[in-house]
C-alpha angles and dihedrals in degrees: 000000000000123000119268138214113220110185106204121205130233130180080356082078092066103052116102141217092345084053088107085055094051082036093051087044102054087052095054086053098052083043092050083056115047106064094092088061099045134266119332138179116229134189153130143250135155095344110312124088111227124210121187129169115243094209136023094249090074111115088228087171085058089039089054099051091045085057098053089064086048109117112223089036105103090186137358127229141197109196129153120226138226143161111298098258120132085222093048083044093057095038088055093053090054104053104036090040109049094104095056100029087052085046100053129079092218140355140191131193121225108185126194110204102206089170096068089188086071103107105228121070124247077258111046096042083055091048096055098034086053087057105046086049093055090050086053091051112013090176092075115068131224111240115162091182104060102003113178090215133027121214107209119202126186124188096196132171101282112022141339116273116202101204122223107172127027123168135150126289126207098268122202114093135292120296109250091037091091102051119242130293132164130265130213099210113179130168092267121105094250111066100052090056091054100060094038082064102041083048083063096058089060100266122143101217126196108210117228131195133196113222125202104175125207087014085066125023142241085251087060087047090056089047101060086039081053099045078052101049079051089057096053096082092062092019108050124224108336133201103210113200105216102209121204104226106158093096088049098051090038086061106043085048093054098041110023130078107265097230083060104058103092091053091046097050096045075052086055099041086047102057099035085062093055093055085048088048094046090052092049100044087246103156089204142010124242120218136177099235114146114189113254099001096118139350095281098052096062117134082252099042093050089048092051086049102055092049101079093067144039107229122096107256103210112204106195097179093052106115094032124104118233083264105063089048101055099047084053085060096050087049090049102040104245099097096085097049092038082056093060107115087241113135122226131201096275090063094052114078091013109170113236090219102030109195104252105187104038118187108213095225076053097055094036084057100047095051092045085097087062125087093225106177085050099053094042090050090057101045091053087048088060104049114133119210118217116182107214 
């Protein structure tokens, strides 16, 4: 029998009366995935979501590794199925097994009986299937202590399942469980982290990037369409809005008090992803601010920041160091191109005495020689919409 894929769930157990909609949820997104490795049937019971190929020709290695990037999966298994039979149970083991089980010092079998009505108990079908595996290979010892591998067994609803692979999934819930907010995303290291990790709380993000040609070049522009197109994976499909900033920054910088620039243009950016929000039915934005990390990310600079709009503005990095940040970006994939020496739009135009503790009838008052509405309409007319 073909290889399967079991989901198993993890926090999406404990919710209550809405579960079938996480649970839904979580099938369309697997669904959503698996295409590009062949045809595949999905679908849920007590608690585990179940993919099998329905020919010989499906990539279910590829499948597999697309899974464990899947949100609302706490671990991903391959297991194979039979009848459930102690005698076809042990037979399976056996035979899909040999290679590891020839390979390890030592093993154990741990067994979950889902299906109460089977007539051994978790223990004694692990009990009978362990020793019929070590008279299949007597070179490898029982120890049920400190086992080198672990031979998991699962009597389920509808057959057995003799797992060969587990390994972690991405945890978190489902994306599209949480509603939609946008996302900043930059170049920095920051910013693709946050919404990776807003991503893993349900949310469906839209990234959205702040663009100062010619102060930061096309080459600044791919990578952040590159760090994207890394995201998917985990992300979904995502619509990034390119936003022209280079007229904004020119005129605060001619017109606003250099210690203040920082603080005007995170206004700026603010209010030009609400209207982005607005437009997209996002109910919050998402950004990478860490407290303490620089000048503008002070507990009074994030306060005066957040005051320009009405939206909530969600920081999921804010209590992390740099690195555990930066070991999330390695995990995830973005490290290496947030790492490329390509400027974006918050190194251009940096204040070298950036105003740590801004008052907002300060700022209000520095940005009064600017025509905001103005400025803000024709940045959002000149979005431009990559699909990633």
């Amino acid at each position: 029998m073909n290889d399967m894929i079991l989901l198993k769930m993890g926090e999406l157990v404990l919710k209550g009366l809405n579960r079938p909609r996480f649970e839904q949820k979580l099938v369309a997104n697997a669904r959503r995935r698996l295409p590009p490795y062949g045809e595949f049937k999905v679908w849920c019971r007590q608690s585990t979501v179940y993919i099998e190929p329905k020919n010989d020709e499906c990539d279910i290695d590829g499948a597999f590794e697309a899974m464990l990037k899947l949100f609302g999966a706490i671990s991903v298994v391959r297991a194979r199925a039979c009848e459930k039979d102690a005698k076809a149970i042990a037979a399976l083991a056996i035979s899909s097994l040999g290679d590891a089980l020839r390979a390890a010092k030592s093993f154990k079998v741990e067994s979950r009986r889902a299906d109460k009505s089977f007539p051994m108990t978790s223990i004694e079908l692990s009990q009978y299937v362990g020793g019929q595996l070590q008279e299949a290979y007597p070179e490898t010892a029982v120890d049920v202590h400190d086992p080198e591998l672990i031979v998991n067994l699962e009597v389920r609803d509808y057959a057995a399942y003799v797992n060969t692979e587990k390994r972690p999934g991405a945890g978190g819930l489902p994306v599209g469980t949480g509603g939609r907010a946008v996302t900043l995303l930059s170049g920095g290291i920051d910013s693709p982290v946050s919404t990776w990790l807003a991503a893993r709380r349900g949310l469906q993000v839209i990234p959205v990037h702040f663009f100062s040609f010619p102060y930061t070049s096309e080459l600044s522009k791919k990578k952040v369409l590159d760090l994207a197109h890394t995201l998917v994976p985990w992300c979904g499909q995502l619509m990034v809005e390119v936003v022209p900033f280079t007229e904004i920054q020119e005129e605060i910088a001619k017109k606003c008090p250099e210690e203040f620039f920082t603080i005007i243009m995170r206004h700026f950016m603010m209010r030009i992803a609400e209207k982005i929000a607005q437009a997209n039915g996002c109910g919050a934005l998402i950004t990478g601010e860490n407290l303490g990390q620089v000048a503008s990310q002070t507990m009074e600079a994030i306060g005066v920041t957040q005051e320009c709009i009405s939206l909530p503005i969600l920081r999921p990095l804010i209590g992390f160091d740099k690195a555990e940040i930066i070991a999330r970006a390695r995990q995830i994939g973005t490290f290496e191109l947030s790492s490329l020496p390509y400027e974006d739009c918050c190194t251009v135009f940096t204040p070298r005495h950036p105003k740590t503790k801004p008052r907002l009838a300060e700022v209000i008052a520095a940005e009064s020689a600017l025509d905001i509405d103005a400025l803000v309409e024709r940045a959002v007319n000149g979005i431009e919409r990559v699909r990633v």
